[in-house]
C-alpha positions as CSV (number, residue, x, y, z in Angstrom):
1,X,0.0,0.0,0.0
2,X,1.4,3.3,-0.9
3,X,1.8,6.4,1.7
4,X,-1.0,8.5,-0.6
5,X,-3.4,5.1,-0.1
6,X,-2.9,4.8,3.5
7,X,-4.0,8.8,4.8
8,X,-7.3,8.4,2.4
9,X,-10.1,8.6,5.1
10,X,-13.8,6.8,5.3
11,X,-15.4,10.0,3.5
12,X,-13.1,9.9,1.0
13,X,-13.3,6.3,0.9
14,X,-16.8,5.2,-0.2
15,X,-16.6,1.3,1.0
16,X,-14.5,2.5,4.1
17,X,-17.4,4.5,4.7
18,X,-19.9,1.9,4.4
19,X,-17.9,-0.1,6.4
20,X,-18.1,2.1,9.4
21,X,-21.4,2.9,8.9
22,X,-23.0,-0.5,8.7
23,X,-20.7,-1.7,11.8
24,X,-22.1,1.4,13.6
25,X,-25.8,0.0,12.5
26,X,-25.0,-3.5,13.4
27,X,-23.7,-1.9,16.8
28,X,-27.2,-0.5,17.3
29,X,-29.2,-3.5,16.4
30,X,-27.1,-5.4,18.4
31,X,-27.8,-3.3,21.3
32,X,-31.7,-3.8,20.6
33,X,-31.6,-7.0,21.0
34,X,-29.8,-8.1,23.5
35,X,-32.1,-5.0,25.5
36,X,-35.2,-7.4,23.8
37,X,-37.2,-4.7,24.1
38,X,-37.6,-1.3,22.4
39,X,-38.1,1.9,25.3
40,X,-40.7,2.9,26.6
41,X,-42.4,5.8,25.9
42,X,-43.1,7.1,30.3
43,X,-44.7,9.5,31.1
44,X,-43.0,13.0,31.7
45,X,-42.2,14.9,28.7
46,X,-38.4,14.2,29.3
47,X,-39.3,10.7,28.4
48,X,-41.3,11.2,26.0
49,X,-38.3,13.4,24.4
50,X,-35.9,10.6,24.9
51,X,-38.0,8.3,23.7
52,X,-38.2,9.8,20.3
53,X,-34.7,10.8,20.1
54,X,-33.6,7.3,20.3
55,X,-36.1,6.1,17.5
56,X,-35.0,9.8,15.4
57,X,-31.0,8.3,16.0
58,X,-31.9,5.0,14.7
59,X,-33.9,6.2,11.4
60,X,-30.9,8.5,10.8
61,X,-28.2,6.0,11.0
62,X,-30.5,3.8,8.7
63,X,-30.4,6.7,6.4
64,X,-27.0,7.0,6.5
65,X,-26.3,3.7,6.0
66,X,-28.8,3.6,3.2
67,X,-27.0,7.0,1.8
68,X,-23.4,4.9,2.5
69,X,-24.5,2.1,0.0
70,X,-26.0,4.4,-3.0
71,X,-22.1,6.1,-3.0
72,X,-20.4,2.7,-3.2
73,X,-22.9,1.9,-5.8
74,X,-22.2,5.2,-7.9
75,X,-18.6,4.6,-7.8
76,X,-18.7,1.4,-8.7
77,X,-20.9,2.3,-12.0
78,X,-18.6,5.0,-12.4
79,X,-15.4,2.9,-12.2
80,X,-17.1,0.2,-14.5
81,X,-18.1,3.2,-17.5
């Protein structure tokens, strides 16, 4: 591997990038189940708030993920025209 190779980072990388992001999605699925149970909503509005920023952090690391895989896909078609 040459020095240039080695310094590229996971943005510049598009399968490095949807490396870390689908470990960091597996990490979070992971978690959900071996909670076995998604949270509960409770009662106070704190709850309530925490409640739906942990399902909001889950649909956006979906949605990064999903973004993650339409790059590696581009480049690929790119590399292949």
């Amino acid at each position: 591997m040459s020095n240039t190779q080695s310094r590229i980072t996971a943005d510049q990388d598009p399968v490095g990038g949807l490396i870390a992001t689908a470990t960091s999605v597996a990490d979070l699925f992971e978690m959900l189940l071996e909670d076995g149970k998604f949270p509960g909503k409770g009662r106070s509005d704190d709850d309530k708030q925490s409640v739906a920023q942990w399902w909001e952090d889950r649909h956006e690391a979906i949605k990064a993920l999903r973004k993650k895989i339409a790059a590696v896909k581009e480049d690929r078609d790119g590399a292949g025209a």
